[in-house]
C-alpha positions as CSV (number, residue, x, y, z in Angstrom):
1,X,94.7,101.5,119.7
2,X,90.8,102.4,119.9
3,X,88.9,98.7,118.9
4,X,85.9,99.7,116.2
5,X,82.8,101.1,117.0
6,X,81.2,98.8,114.3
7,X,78.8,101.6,114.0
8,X,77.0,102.1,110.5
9,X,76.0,105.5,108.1
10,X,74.4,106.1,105.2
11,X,76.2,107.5,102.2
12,X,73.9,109.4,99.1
13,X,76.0,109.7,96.0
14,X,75.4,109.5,92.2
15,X,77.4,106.2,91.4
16,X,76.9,107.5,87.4
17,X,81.0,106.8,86.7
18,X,81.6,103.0,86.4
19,X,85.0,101.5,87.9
20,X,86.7,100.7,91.6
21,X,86.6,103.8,94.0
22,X,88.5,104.3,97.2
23,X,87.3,106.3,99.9
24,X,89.1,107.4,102.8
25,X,90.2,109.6,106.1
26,X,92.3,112.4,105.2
27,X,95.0,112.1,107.6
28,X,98.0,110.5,106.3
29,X,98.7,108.2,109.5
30,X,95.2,107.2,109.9
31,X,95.3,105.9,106.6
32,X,98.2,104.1,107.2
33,X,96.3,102.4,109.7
34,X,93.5,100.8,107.8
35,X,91.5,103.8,107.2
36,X,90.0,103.2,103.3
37,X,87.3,101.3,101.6
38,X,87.2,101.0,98.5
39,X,83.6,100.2,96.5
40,X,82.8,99.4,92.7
41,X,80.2,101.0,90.8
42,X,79.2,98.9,87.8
C-alpha cells in the first residue's frame, strides 16, 4: 500500500442542488479501498 500524499486541489462546481454528495475514483477496487468523499451542499 502507497501512504497519502496529503496533497490538496481545488474543485469549481455549482453546489445549486441541496443534499449529501459522494464523489469518487472510478475503479471499483480503489474504491473499495477508501477512495470516496462525500460533501453536503446546504
Amino acid at each position: 500500500m502507497v501512504p497519502a500524499s496529503r496533497e490538496s486541489v481545488y474543485i469549481a462546481s455549482a453546489a445549486d442542488n441541496p443534499g449529501d454528495w459522494m464523489f469518487r475514483c472510478h475503479v471499483l477496487a480503489h474504491q473499495m479501498g477508501g477512495m470516496t468523499a462525500t460533501f453536503r451542499v446546504a
